[in-house]
C-alpha positions in Angstrom: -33.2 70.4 183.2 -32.4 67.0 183.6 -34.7 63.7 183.9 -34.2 61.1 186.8 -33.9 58.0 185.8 -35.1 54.8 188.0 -37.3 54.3 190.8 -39.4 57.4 190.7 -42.3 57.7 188.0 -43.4 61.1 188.6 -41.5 62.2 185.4 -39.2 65.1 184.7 -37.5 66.3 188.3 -36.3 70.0 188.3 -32.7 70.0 189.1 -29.7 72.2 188.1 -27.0 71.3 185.8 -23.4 71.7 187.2 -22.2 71.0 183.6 -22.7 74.0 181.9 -21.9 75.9 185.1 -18.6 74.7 185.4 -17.6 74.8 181.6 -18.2 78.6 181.7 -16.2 78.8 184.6 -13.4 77.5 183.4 -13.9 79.3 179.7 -13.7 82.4 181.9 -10.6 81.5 184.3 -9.2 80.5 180.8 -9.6 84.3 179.0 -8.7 86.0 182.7 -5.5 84.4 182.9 -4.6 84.9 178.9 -5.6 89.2 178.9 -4.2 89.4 182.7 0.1 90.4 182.3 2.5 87.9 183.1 5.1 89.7 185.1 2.9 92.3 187.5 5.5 92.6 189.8 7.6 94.6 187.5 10.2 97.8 189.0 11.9 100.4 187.0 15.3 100.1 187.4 15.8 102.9 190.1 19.6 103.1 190.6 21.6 106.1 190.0 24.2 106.3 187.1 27.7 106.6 189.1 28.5 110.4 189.3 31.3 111.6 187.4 33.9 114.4 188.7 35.9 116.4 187.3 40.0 117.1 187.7 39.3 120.6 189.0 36.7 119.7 191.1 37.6 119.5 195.3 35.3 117.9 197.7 35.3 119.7 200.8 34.9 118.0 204.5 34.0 120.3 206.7 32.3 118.3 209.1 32.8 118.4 213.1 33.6 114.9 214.4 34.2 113.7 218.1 35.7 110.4 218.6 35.9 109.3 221.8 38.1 105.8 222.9 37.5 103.7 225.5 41.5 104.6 226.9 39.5 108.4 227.9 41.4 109.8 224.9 39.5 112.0 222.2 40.0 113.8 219.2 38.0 116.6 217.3 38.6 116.3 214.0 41.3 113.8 214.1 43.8 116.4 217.0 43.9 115.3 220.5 41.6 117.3 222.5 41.2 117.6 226.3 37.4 117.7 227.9 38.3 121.2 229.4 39.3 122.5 226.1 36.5 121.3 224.2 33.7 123.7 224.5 35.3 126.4 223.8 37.3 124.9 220.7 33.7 124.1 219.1 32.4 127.3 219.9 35.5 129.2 217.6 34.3 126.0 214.8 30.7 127.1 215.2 31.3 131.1 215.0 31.5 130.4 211.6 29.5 128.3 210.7 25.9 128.3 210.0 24.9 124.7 210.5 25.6 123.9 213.7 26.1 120.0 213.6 28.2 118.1 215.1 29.2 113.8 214.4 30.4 112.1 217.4 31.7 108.4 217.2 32.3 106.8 220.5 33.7 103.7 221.5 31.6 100.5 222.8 33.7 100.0 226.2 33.2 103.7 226.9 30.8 104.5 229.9 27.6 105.9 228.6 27.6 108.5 231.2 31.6 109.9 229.4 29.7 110.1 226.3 26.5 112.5 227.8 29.3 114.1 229.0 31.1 115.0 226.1 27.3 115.4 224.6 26.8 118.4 227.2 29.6 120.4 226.5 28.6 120.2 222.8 25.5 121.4 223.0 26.3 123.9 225.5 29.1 125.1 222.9 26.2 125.8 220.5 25.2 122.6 218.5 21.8 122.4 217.4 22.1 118.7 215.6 24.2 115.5 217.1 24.9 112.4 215.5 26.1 109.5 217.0 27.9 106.5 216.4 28.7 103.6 219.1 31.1 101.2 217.6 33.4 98.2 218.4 36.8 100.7 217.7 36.2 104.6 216.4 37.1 105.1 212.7 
């Protein structure tokens, strides 16, 4: 409680003390900020060791890809191929084969309606999954 001093002679006013208020506020903000951690923003390190392989070890690619060029040329699995000859060439790669997947990397000047095309024929030749890859020049 606190007294007012001056003018008024009615006596003791009641009014609140912000003093006491504040110092335990700050006492407060003072313990939350010593038991709270420094660094919550912590991550495990989450990146795989490098893997190792050994000499007798072979990696095997035996993926399907398509490229297509912008010149109308395209190759399956890096030998020329011809559109009429390409659905039946993947169906003799899919006979034996239990995924039937397929990577095709086109060209960016290549008409979008050659590349349906070409998409056509692969699933009609059996392919059940199609990737695809537009790109300044095939790799």
């Amino acid at each position: 409680m606190a007294a007012a001093v001056g003018g008024n002679k009615g006596g003791a006013k009641a009014e609140i003390n912000i003093t006491p208020l504040v110092d335990v506020v700050l006492v407060l903000l003072i313990i939350f900020m010593v038991i709270s951690p420094g660094d919550s923003t912590y991550i495990a390190n989450a990146i795989p060791k490098t893997a190792q392989l050994e000499d007798n070890q072979v990696i095997s690619n035996d993926q399907i890809v398509l490229e297509l060029f912008a010149d109308g040329r395209a190759e399956l699995n890096q030998k020329e191929i011809k559109h009429a000859d390409f659905s039946t060439t993947l169906k003799t790669l899919f006979e034996t084969r239990s995924e039937k997947k397929i990577f095709i990397s086109a060209e960016n000047e290549l008409p979008y309606g050659e590349v349906v095309s070409w998409m056509g024929l692969a699933k009609g030749a059996g392919a059940d999954l199609m990737a695809i890859k537009i790109s300044d020049s095939a790799n």
